[in-house]
C-alpha positions in Angstrom: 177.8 85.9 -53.7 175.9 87.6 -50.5 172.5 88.3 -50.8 171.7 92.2 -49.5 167.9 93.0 -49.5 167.4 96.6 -48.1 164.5 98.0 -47.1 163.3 101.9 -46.3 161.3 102.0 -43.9 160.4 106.0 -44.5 157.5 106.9 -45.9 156.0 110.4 -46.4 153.8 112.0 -43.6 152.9 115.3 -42.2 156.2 117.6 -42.1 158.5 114.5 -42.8 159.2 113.8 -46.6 161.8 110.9 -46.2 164.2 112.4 -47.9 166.8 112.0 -46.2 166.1 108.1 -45.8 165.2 108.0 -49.7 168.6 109.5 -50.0 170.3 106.4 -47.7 168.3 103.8 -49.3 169.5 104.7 -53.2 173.0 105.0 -51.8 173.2 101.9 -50.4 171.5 100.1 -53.2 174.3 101.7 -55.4 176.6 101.2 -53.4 176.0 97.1 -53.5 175.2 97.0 -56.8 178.8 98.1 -57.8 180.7 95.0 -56.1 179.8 92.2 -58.5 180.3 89.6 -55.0 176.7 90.8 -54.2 172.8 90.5 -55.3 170.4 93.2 -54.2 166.8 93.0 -53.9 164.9 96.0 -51.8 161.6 97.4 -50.6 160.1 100.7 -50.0 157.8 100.4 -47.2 155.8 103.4 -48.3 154.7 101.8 -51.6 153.1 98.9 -52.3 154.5 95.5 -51.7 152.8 91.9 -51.7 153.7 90.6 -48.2 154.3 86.5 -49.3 157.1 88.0 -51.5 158.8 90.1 -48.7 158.7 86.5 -46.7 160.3 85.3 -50.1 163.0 88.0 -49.8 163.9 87.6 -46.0 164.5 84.1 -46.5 166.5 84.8 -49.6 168.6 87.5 -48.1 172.0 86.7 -46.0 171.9 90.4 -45.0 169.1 92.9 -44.1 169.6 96.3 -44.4 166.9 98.5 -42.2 166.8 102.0 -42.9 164.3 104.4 -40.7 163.9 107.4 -39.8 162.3 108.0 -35.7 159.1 109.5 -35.1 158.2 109.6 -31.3 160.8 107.4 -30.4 159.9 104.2 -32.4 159.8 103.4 -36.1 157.4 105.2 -38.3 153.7 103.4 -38.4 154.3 102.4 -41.8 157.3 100.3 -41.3 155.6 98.8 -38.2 153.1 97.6 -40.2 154.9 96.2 -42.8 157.1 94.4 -39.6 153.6 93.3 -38.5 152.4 92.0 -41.8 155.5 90.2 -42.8 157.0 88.4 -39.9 152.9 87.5 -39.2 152.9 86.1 -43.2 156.1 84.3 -42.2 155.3 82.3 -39.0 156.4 78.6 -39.7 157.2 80.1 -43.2 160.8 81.0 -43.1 160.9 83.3 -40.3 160.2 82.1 -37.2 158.3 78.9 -36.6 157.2 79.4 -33.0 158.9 81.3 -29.5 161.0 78.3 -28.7 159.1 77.7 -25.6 157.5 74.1 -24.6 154.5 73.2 -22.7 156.6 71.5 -20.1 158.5 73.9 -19.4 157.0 77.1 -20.5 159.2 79.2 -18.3 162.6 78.7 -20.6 163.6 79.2 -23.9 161.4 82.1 -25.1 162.9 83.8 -28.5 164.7 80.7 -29.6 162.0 79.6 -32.2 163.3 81.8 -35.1 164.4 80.4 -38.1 166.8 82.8 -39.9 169.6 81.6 -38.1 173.0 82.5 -40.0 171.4 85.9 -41.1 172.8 89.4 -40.2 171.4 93.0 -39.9 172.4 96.4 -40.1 170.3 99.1 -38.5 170.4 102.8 -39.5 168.3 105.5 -38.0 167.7 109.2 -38.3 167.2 111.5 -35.4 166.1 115.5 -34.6 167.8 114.6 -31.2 171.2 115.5 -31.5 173.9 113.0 -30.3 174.5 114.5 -27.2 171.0 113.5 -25.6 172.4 110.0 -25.8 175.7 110.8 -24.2 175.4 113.9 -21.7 174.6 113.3 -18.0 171.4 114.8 -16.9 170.3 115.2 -21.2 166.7 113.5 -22.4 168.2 109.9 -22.7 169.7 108.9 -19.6 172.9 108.5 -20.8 171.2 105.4 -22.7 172.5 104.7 -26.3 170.0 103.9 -29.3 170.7 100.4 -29.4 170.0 100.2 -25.3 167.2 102.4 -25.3 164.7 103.2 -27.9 165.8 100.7 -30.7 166.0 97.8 -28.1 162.8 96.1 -29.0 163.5 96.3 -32.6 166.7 94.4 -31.7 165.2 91.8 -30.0 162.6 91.3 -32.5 165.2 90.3 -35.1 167.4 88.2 -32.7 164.0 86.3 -32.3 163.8 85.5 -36.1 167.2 84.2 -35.5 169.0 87.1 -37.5 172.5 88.3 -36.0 173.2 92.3 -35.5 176.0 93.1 -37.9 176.5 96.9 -37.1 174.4 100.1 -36.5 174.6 103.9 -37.8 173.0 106.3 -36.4 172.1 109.9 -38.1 171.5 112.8 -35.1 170.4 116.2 -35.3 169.0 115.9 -38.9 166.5 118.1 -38.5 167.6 121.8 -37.1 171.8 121.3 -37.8 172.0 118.7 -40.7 175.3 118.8 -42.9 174.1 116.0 -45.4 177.1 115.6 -47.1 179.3 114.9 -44.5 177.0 112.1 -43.0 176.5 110.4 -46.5 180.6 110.6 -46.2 180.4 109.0 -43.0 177.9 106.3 -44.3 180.3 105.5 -47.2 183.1 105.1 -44.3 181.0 103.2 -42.5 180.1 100.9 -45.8 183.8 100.7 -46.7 184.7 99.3 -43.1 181.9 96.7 -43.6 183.1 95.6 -46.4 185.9 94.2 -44.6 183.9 91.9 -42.7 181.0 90.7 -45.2 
């Protein structure tokens, strides 16, 4: 039995409804919840949640599944503070008990103190940028993917918990050129492959 707690971290603001993340989010949950070999817990960031039990479900979960949309490059306010709130409520509580680092040597080991060690993640995100900003020379990105460039804090914050990167998917050009169906086709691939591995 694997435990999969999934969490969207959309919430409704200005122009953006989160559908498209609310869409993911039920998907997935389905998705799991039809193999019998897994348990699902999950959180909407936008509604209300009691932070000690999202510790409780981080420390329960063998896998975290982190859906967001982007807003100005970085996840949207809501999901930061939820991220804030939790892995604050968690310190020497499941998640992380300090940065690793000792007073005699302060200059080593910074981002080893996490303590969800054995844990994986997946990352999804949803862009207006289409795919080619990423990958086109001279384009908005550098030629810098989402995992080296504008999600590479939020990778580094979970590989100081401890947790392991499992696999990312990301969702371009969902604003002006969307064709929904065929990216919740890819998604299932993408799922399917998983499988495999988990």
């Amino acid at each position: 039995m694997k435990n999969i707690f999934i969490i969207n971290g959309s919430h409704p603001f200005a122009h953006s409804g989160g559908r498209f993340n609310e869409t993911l989010f039920t998907n997935t949950i389905s998705y799991f919840d039809t193999h019998e070999e897994f348990e699902v817990k999950f959180t909407q960031v936008g509604e209300n949640y009691n932070v000690k039990e999202e510790v409780e479900k981080f420390k329960w979960a063998d896998i975290v599944i982190y859906h967001t949309p982007i807003w100005w490059f970085q996840i949207p306010f809501g999901f930061k503070k939820y991220i804030d709130e939790v892995f604050t409520e968690g310190h020497q509580n499941g998640i992380y008990a300090n940065d690793g680092r000792s007073r005699k040597n302060p200059n080593i080991n910074y981002g080893t103190g996490g303590l969800m060690h054995g844990k994986k993640y997946i990352l999804t995100t949803s862009w207006n940028a289409p795919k080619t900003a990423f990958t086109l020379e001279n384009e908005f990105f550098n030629q810098k993917s989402v995992d080296e460039g504008a999600m590479f804090g939020f990778h580094r914050m979970n590989a100081f918990t401890g947790m392991e990167l499992l696999a990312t998917h990301h969702f371009h050009d969902m604003e002006k050129n969307a064709d929904v169906p065929l990216e919740l086709n890819n998604y299932s691939t993408f799922l399917n492959e998983l499988m495999i591995n988990l």
